[in-house]
N, C-alpha and C positions, 0 to 999 in steps of 0.2 A: 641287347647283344647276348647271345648264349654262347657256351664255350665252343662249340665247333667254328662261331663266326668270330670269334676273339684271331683279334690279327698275330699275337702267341701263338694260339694252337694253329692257325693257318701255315707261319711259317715254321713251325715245329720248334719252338725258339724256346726264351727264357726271358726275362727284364732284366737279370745282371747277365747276358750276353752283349759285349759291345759294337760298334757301328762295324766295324768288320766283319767282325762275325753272322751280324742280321746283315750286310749284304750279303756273305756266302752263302744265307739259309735260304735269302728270297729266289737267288736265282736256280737253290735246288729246287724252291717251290714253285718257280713258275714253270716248269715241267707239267706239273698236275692240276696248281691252281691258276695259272695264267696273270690275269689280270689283275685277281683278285691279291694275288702276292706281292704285287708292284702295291696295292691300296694299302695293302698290311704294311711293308715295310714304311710308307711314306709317314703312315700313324704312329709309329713305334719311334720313328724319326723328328718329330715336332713334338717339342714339350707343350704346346697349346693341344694338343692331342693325343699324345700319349698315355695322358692319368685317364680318361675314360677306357683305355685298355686295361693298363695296371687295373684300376679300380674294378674291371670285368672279371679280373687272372683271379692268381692266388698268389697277394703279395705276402714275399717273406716265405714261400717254398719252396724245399729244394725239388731241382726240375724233376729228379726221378718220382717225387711222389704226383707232381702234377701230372706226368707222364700216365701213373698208374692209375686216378682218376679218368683222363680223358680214356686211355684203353676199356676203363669197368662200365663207361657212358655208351660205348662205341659199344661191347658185345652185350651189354643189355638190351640197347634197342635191336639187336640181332638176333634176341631169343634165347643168349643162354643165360645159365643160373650158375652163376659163383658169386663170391663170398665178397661183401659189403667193404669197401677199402673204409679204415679206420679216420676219421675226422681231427683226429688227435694231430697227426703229423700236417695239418696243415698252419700255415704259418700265424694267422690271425683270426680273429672273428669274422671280417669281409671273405677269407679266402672262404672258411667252414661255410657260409651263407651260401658263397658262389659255388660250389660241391652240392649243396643239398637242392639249389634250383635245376642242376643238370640233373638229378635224382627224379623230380617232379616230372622233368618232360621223358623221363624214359621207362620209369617204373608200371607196370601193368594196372589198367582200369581195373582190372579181373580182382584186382587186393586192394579194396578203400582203407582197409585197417592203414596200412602203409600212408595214405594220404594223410589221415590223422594225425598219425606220426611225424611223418616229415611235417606239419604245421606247428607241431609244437615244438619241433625242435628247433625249424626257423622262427620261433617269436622268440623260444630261448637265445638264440643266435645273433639276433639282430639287437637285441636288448642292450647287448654288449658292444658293438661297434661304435668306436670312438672317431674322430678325428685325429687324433693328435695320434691315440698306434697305432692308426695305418697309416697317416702323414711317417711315423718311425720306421716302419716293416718297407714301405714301398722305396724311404732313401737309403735301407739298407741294401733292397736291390741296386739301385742306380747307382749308390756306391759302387757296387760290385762290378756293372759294367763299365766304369768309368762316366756316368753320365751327371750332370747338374739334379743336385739335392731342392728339393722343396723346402724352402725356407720362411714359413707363414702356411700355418694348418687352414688359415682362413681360406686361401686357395681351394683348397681340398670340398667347405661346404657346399657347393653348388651341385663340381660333380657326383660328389658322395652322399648326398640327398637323391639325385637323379638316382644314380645307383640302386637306392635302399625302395624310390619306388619303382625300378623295374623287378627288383626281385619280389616284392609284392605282387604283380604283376604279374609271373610266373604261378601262384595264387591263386589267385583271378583266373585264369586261361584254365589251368584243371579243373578247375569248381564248377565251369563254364559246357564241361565235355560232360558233367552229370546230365542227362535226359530228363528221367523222370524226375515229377515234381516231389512228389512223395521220398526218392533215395536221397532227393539233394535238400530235402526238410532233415530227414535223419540222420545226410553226414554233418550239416553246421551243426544240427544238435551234438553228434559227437566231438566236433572243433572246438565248438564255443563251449562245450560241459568238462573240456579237462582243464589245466593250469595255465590255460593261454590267457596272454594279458586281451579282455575285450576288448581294449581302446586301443591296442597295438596295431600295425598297420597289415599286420598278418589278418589278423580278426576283421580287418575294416575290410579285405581284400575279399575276404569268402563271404561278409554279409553282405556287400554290395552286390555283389553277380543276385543273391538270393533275392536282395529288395527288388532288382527287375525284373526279378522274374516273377513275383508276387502284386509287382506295385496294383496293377489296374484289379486285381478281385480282393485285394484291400482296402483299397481306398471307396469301392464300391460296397463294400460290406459294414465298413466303419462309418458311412455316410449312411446307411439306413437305420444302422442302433443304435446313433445319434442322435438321429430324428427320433424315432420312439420312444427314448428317455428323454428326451426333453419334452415329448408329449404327455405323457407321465408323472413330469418332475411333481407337479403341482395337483395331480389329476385322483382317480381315485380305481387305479389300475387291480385288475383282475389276476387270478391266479394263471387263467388262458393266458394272457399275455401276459404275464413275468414268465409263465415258463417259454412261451414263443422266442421271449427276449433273451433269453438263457440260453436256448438254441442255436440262437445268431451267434451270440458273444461266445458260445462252446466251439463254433467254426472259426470264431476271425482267432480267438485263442489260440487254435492249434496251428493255425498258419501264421502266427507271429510269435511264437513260442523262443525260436530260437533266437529272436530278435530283444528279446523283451528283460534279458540280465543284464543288458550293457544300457549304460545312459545313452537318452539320445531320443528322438523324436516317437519312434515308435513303444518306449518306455512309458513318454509324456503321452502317450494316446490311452496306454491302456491302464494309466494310473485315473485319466479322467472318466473311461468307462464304468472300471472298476467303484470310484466313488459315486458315478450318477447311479449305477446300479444297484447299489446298497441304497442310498436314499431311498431309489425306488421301492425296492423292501421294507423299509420302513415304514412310505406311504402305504404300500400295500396291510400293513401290520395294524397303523393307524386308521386306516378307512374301512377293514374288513368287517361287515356287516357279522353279529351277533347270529350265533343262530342257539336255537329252543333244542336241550339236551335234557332227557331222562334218564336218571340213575335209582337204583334200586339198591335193597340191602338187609337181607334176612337178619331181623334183630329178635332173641328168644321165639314166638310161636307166631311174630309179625313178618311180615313187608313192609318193609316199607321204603317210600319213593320220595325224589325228588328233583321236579320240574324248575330251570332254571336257565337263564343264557348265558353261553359261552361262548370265547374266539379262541379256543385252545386248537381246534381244528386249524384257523389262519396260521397260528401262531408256529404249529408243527410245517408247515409248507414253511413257512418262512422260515424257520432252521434248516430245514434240507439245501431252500434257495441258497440260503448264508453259505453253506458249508460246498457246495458247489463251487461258488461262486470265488470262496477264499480257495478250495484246488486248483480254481481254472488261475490264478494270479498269486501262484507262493513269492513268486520276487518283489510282490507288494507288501513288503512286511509291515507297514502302519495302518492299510486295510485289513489286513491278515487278521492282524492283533482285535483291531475294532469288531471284525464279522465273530471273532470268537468271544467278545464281554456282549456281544448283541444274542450271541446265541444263549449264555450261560443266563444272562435278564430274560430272554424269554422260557428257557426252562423252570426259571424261577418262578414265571408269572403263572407257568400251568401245573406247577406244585403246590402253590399257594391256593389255587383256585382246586386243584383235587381233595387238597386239607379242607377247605371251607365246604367241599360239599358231602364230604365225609363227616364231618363236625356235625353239620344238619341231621344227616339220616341217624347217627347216634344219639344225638339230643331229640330227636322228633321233632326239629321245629319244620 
């Protein structure tokens, strides 16, 4: 339910307005809204019905500022541009939440900045919503109309969950109007890359839309470099195919990218990639055939040379792989850590092997 269909804003009312009063207002509403005014007041009128309203409003404000919101909703979506009404004067956290989902449906596609924004201020928002102070905010209205208080916040859990995920929901629906694959890769990266909680249900709202829309060239991508590293695991893999494999994993990387901070299934996928693919460098490190290197080295009025075998070659690919491989997965900070003492051993191993053949051509052996 959005503010224009809130049976409030229908009949231009309040929640401490009482039974009197919401007759008089329905029947000025059914002038304009007909039918729809007879459904409002009937909602506003049954307490088994009326908290999904309350809970839609803005409990606990006074009506002129609610007023001032619905008019800033109505000439936004009409095209003009004035000044943001302040969130301050609304009564509670549920009311600030229901302000900012009127925000979401009216504000221009033209400024994703602004989506950003309003995401993190609803995860801020929502973080805060209690039961018990809007169980307080909403029977302070109904005090005020003379109506029956809420006596048990437990009441409140059902619809007030319901509540929290529609306005997620509202979320969802904008994130959904993104087109391109690529603008709607870039705006969760900017969702999920500022101070929004990832597991919040803001964050669950904008990566969901994103995983369907990715699912099926995911799942077909992570099914092929899956198979490859486990053909690998054991095998005695080539420089061709580690970089083929690096390839794959550089595409399903940037398309799970924005997925990949928050725990959660596509984390567990690319934790296991990330470690088969390291092994796999390893194997690669282990298996890399030797090859025959000449070195030389003017010593007084000589040359002199020396013929010997090396894998400092394999060894230098395998640091680049490493260090790829730890860019493409920085949220993997225990791989991270490993592809960097794997790199530092193998520059060790081709210092030690420069010293020894340096050692050689000075001693002439």
């Amino acid at each position: 339910m959005n503010l224009k269909e809130n049976p409030f804003a229908v009949l231009k009312a309040s929640p401490r307005d009482n039974r009197h009063i919401l007759a008089e207002k329905a029947d000025e509403a059914s002038l304009l809204e007909g039918a729809a005014a007879e459904e409002a007041l009937a909602m506003v009128m049954q307490m088994n019905r009326r908290i999904e309203a309350e809970l839609g409003w803005f409990p606990g404000t006074d009506p002129a500022v609610c007023e001032t919101f619905l008019r800033y909703t109505e000439q936004l979506k009409g095209g003009a541009s004035i000044p943001v009404p302040s969130v301050e004067g609304l009564g509670c956290p549920l009311a600030q939440a229901n302000a900012l989902a009127a925000f979401f449906e009216a504000w221009p596609d033209s400024r994703p900045e602004l989506f950003v924004g309003l995401c993190r201020s609803m995860d801020r928002i929502l973080s805060q919503v209690t039961a018990a102070e809007t169980m307080n905010v909403i029977n302070e209205d109904r005090i005020g109309g003379g109506w029956e208080a809420i006596r048990d916040e437990s009441v409140l859990f059902d619809p007030l969950e319901s509540r929290l995920r529609e306005l997620a929901q509202v979320v969802r629906t904008r994130m959904e109007r993104i087109a391109g694959d690529q603008d709607m890769t870039e705006m969760l990266c900017k969702v999920l890359g500022t101070d929004i909680d990832r597991q919040g249900s803001v964050a669950r709202a904008a990566s969901d839309v994103y995983i369907l829309r990715i699912h099926d060239r995911e799942e077909e991508l992570r099914t092929q470099i899956t198979e490859k590293l486990s053909k690998n695991k054991d095998g005695k893999p080539i420089a061709s195919q580690i970089e083929a494999m690096m390839s794959e994993i550089e595409t399903w990387g940037g398309l799970t990218k924005p997925l990949r901070w928050a725990a959660g299934e596509t984390k567990n996928h690319a934790e296991k990639i990330c470690h088969d693919m390291r092994n796999c460098i390893v194997q690669y490190c282990n298996t890399a055939p030797a090859t025959t290197e000449r070195r030389s080295l003017p010593i007084g009025n000589q040359i002199r040379t020396v013929t010997y075998q090396s894998k400092s070659g394999a060894f230098r690919k395998a640091i680049a792989y490493s260090k790829q491989l730890a860019d493409l997965f920085p949220e993997q900070h225990q791989y991270v850590e490993m592809l960097r003492k794997d790199r530092e051993m193998l520059e060790q191993l081709i210092r030690s092997e420069d010293n020894m053949v340096t050692s050689k051509l000075i001693n002439g052996r």
